[in-house]
C-alpha positions in Angstrom: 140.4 98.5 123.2 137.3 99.7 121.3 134.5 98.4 123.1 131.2 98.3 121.1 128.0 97.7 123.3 125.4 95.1 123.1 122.3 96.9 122.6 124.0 99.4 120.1 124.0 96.0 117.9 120.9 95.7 118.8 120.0 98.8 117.5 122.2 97.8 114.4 120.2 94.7 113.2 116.8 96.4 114.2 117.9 99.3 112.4 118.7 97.5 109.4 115.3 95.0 109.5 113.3 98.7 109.1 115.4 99.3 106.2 115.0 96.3 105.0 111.1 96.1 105.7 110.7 99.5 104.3 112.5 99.1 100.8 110.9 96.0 100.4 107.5 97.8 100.6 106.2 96.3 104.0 103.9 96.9 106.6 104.6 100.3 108.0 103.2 99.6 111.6 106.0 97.0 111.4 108.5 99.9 110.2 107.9 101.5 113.0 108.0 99.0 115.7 111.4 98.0 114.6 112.2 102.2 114.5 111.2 102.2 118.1 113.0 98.9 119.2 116.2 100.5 117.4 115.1 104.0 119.3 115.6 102.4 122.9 118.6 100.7 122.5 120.0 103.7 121.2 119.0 105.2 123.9 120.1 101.9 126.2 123.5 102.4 125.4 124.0 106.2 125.3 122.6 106.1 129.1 124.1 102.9 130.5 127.6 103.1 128.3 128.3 106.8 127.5 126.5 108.3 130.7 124.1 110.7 128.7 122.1 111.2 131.5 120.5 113.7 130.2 118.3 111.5 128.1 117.6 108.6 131.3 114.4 110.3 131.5 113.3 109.2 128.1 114.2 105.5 128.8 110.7 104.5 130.0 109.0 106.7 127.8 110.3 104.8 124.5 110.3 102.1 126.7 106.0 102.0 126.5 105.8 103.0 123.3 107.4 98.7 122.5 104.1 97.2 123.8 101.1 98.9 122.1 102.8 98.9 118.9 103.6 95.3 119.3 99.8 94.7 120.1 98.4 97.1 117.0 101.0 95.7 114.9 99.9 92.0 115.6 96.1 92.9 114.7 97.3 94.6 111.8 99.0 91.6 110.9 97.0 88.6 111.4 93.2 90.1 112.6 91.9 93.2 111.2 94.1 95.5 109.0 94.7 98.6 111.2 93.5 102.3 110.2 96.4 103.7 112.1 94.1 106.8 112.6 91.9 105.0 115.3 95.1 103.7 117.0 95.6 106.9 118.9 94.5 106.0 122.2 97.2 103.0 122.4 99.6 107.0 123.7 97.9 106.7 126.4 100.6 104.3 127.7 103.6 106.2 127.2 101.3 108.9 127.7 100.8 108.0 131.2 104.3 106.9 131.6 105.6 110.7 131.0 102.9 112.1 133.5 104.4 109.3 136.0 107.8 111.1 135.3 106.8 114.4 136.0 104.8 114.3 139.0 104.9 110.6 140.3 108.4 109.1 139.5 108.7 106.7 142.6 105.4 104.7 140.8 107.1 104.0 137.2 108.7 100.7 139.1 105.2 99.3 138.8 103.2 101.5 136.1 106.2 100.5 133.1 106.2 96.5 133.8 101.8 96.7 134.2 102.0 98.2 130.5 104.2 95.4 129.4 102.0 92.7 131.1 98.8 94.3 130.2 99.5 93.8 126.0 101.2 90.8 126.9 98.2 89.5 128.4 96.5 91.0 125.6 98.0 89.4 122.8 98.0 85.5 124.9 94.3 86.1 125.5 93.5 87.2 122.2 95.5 84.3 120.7 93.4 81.5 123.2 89.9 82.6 123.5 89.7 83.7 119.4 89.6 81.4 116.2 90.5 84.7 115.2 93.9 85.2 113.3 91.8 85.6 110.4 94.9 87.0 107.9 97.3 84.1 108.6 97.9 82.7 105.6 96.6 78.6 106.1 99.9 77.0 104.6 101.7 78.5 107.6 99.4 76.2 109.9 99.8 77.0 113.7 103.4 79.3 113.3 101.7 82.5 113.2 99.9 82.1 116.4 103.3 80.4 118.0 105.2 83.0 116.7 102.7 85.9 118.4 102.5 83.9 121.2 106.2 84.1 121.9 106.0 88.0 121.4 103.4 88.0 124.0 105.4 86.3 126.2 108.3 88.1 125.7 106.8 91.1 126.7 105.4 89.8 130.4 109.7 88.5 130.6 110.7 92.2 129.8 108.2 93.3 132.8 109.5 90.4 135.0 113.0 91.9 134.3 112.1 95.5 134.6 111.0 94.3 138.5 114.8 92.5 138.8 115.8 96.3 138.1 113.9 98.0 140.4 114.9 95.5 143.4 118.8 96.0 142.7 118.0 99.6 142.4 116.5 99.6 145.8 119.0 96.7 147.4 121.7 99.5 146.8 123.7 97.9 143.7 122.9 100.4 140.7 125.6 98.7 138.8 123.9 95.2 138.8 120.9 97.1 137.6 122.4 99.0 134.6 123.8 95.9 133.8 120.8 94.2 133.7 119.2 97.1 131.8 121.4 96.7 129.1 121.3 92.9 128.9 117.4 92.0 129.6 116.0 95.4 127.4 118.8 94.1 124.1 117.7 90.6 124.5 113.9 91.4 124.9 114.0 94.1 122.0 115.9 91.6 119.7 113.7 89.0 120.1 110.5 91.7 119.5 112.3 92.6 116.4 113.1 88.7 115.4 110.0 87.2 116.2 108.1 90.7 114.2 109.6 89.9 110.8 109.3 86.3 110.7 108.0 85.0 107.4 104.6 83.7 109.0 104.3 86.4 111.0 101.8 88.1 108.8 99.5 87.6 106.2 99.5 88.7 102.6 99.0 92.5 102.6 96.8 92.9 99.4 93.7 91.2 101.9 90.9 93.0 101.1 89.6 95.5 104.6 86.1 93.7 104.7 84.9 93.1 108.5 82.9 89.4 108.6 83.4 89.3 112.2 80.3 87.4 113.4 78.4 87.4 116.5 79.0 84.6 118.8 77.9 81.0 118.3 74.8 79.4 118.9 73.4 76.2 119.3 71.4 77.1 116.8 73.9 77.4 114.4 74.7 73.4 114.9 72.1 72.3 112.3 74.4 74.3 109.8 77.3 72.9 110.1 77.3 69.9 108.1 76.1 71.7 105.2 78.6 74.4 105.7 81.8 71.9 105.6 80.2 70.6 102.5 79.8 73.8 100.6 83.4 73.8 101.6 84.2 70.8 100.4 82.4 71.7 97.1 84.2 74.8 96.9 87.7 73.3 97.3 86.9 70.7 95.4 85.5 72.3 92.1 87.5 75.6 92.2 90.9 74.0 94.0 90.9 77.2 95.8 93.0 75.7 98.7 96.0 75.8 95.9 96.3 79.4 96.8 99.4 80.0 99.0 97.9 83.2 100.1 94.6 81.6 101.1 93.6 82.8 104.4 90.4 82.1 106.8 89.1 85.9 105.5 89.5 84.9 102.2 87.9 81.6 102.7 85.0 82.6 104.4 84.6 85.5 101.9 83.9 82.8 99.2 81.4 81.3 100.9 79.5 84.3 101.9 79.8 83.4 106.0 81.6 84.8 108.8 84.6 83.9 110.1 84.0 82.7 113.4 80.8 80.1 111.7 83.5 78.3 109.1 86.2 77.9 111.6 83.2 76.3 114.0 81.8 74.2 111.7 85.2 72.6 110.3 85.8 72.2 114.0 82.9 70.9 115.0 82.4 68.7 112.1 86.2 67.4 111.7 87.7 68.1 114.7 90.5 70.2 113.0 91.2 73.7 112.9 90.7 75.4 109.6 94.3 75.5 109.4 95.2 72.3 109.3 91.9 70.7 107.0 92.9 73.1 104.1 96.4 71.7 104.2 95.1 68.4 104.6 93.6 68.8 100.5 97.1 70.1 99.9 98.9 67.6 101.2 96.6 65.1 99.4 97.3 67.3 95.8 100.9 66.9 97.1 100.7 62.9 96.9 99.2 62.7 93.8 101.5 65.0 92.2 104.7 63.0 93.7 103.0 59.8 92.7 103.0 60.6 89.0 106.9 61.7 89.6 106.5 65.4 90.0 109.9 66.1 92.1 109.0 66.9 95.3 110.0 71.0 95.9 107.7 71.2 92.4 104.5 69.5 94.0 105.2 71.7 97.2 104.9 75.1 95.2 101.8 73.4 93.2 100.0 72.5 96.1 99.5 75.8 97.9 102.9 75.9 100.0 105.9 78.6 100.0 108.0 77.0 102.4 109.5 73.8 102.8 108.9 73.5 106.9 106.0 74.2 107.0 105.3 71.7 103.7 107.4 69.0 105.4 105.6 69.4 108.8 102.0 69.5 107.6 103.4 66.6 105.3 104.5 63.7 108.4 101.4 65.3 109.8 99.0 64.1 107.9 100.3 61.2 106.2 102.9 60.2 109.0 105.8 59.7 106.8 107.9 62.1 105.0 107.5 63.6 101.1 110.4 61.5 100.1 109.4 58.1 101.8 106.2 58.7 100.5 107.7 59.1 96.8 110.0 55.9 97.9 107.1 53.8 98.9 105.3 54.8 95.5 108.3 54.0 93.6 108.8 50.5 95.5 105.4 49.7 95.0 105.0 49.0 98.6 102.0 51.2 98.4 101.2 54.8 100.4 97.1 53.9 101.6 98.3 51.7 104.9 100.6 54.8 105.7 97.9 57.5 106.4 96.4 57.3 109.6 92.4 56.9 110.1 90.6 60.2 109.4 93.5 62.3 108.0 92.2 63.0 104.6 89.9 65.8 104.2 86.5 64.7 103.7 85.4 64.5 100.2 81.7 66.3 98.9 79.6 63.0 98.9 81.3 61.8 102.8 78.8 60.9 104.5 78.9 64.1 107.3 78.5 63.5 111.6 75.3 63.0 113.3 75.0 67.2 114.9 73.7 65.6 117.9 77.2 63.9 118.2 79.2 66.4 117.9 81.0 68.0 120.5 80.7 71.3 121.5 83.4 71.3 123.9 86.1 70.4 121.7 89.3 73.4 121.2 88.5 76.4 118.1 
């Protein structure tokens, strides 16, 4: 019987995602993360299935290539578009990991799974101390950072495996272990690949390379903030900028001449929501008014700044608490949509009266 291993259809799909991702003109750090993800399980299955032993050196070479690329390919993505050129010293993992092979091949149980933990780390931190996925388009709301999240995670899981490895190595039961080599690295390099080329994964690739990274906040800054959520307010209000479905916080922040890190602060400070979710707040209001004048529903999703219908449908029950199409029932029935909306969900308006600064809190979440 013709037996067809798991990770060479691994290296199938991820094969076939670069294609894909290549023809369709996307991101080529993204190319050739999936390239590498299809390289090692290639390379998986000719060692574990075909006994190629020749290439079992290379395993945990390819192996560290996975978890910079994953890391650059995330900033590239949602942070800072990437000039691949000063990107160089992310070899020094696999790098390292080939010097390990050469002259110190008893410590790659411990230096491969550190590398995969390190960017892991990387990429959680990132995601929790930063307002910072600057490229992430706001429609998409908190999926992009999920999304990474998960990838960062999955990356500390391959290291946690890669120590389950090493111990049935050691315990004597090299067959458990290539059998968990081929399992853990398929499932972990699939997901990578998955999780890579989701739809929110990235932001819109024609954002312009402008750096409005600002220094970090002061309490000085404070005194600002209700006049920076007001010029916000303005701007949406006149311009109906938040109708963009590429919008992003770099975009937004571009507009109003400030840095990225001041907006995000201010909206949170001032209405304890993440930009995020207060630009999809105006949409979500554009989207009532449309349905309430009979606009079917998919039509006043496109028209108010969303691509998607989860993430229109979630931001939808969100704010209002109800779903688009009880909220077009309730208009219909004349029962009325106002008693519906929780207290506070609607974006503030220009002439809202804004918080006191002094009672604001500083401690609350970016």
């Amino acid at each position: 019987m013709l037996m067809f291993p798991v990770p060479l259809f691994v290296a199938a799909v991820t094969g076939y995602l670069a294609l894909r991702t290549l023809l369709s003109g996307g991101r080529p750090l993204l190319v050739a993360l999936l390239c590498v993800c299809a390289l090692q399980s290639v390379l998986v299955a000719l060692v574990i299935f075909y006994r190629v032993d020749v290439l079992r050196p290379l395993l945990p070479v390819t192996a560290t290539l996975v978890p910079p690329l994953s890391w650059i390919t995330f900033r590239d993505a949602l942070v800072h578009h990437t000039d691949i050129r000063r990107s160089w010293r992310h070899l020094a993992a696999p790098a390292f990991t080939l010097f390990c092979i050469a002259f110190a091949p008893e410590t790659l149980d411990i230096v491969v799974p550190l590398i995969f933990v390190a960017y892991g780390t990387a990429l959680l931190t990132h995601l929790r101390r930063n307002s910072g996925i600057p490229l992430a388009k706001l429609a998409a709301g908190e999926y992009p950072g999920l999304i990474w999240k998960a990838l960062g995670w999955a990356l500390i899981g391959s290291a946690v495996s890669d120590g389950l490895i090493a111990l049935a190595y050691m315990s004597g039961h090299a067959s458990w272990a290539e059998g968990l080599i081929s399992l853990t690295s398929s499932f972990a390099l699939l997901f990578v690949a998955l999780l890579s080329v989701a739809p929110d994964a990235a932001g819109p690739q024609t954002e312009a390379d402008e750096d409005v990274t600002a220094p970090a906040i002061h309490d000085e800054h404070l005194a600002e903030y209700p006049a920076i959520v007001a010029r916000l307010n303005s701007l949406i209000d006149q311009q109906e900028i938040h109708l963009d479905p590429d919008l992003t916080l770099t975009r937004l922040a571009r507009r109003l001449h400030l840095p990225e890190k001041r907006l995000s602060s201010a909206v949170n400070r001032i209405t304890g929501e993440n930009v995020s979710r207060y630009v999809n707040g105006w949409r979500i209001r554009h989207a009532c008014a449309l349905i309430e004048t009979g606009t079917p529903i998919t039509e006043a999703m496109f028209a108010s700044g969303f691509n998607t219908k989860s993430n229109f449908n979630r931001e939808f029950r969100r704010v209002t608490g109800i779903s688009p199409s009880d909220w077009r029932g309730n208009t219909f029935e004349g029962n009325g949509n106002e008693s519906t909306v929780p207290t506070g969900s609607w974006p503030l308006q220009p002439d809202t009266p804004k918080e006191n600064v002094s009672d604001i809190a500083v401690g609350r979440n970016r």
